[in-house]
N, C-alpha and C positions, 0 to 999 in steps of 0.2 A: 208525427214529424219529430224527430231527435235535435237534440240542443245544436250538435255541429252541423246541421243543415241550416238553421236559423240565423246561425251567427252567420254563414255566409251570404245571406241575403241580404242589402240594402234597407235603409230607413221604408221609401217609398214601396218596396214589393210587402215587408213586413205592415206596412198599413192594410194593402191590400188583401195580404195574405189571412190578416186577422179577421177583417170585414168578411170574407167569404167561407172563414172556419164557423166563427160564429152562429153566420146564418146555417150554414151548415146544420149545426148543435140543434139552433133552435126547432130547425126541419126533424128532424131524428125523435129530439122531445117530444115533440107534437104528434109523431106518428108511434110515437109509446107509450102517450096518453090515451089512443084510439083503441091501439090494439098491440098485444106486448112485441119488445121484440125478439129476435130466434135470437141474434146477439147483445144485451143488454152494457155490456159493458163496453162498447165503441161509446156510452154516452160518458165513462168516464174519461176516455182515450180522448176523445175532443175537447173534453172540460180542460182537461191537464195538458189540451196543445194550444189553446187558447190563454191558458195560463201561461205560458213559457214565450210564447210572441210577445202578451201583454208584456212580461216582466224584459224584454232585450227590448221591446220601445223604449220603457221607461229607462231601462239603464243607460240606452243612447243619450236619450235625453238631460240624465244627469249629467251627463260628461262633457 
């Protein structure tokens, strides 16, 4: 998910939206703890989309 998609969403979908990346992530981890994956690196692509929700919460919230 890119920066200008996120700004356009809301406080409350950006809640949800993080909640549902997250588990996401955590789903993905777990299945490359198991057994590797074919693409390894969607786990950094969600770390770094997780990252960029968390961080336009918080800025909202500064402001």
């Amino acid at each position: 998910m890119k920066q200008s998609e996120i700004k356009e969403l809301s406080t409350a979908e950006l809640q949800e939206k993080l909640g549902e990346t997250k588990k996401s992530y955590a789903d993905l981890k777990l299945a490359h703890a198991i057994s590797p994956l074919e693409n390894p690196i969607q786990l950094r692509a969600l770390r770094r989309t997780v990252a960029r929700i968390a961080t336009e919460i918080t800025k909202r919230e500064v402001q």
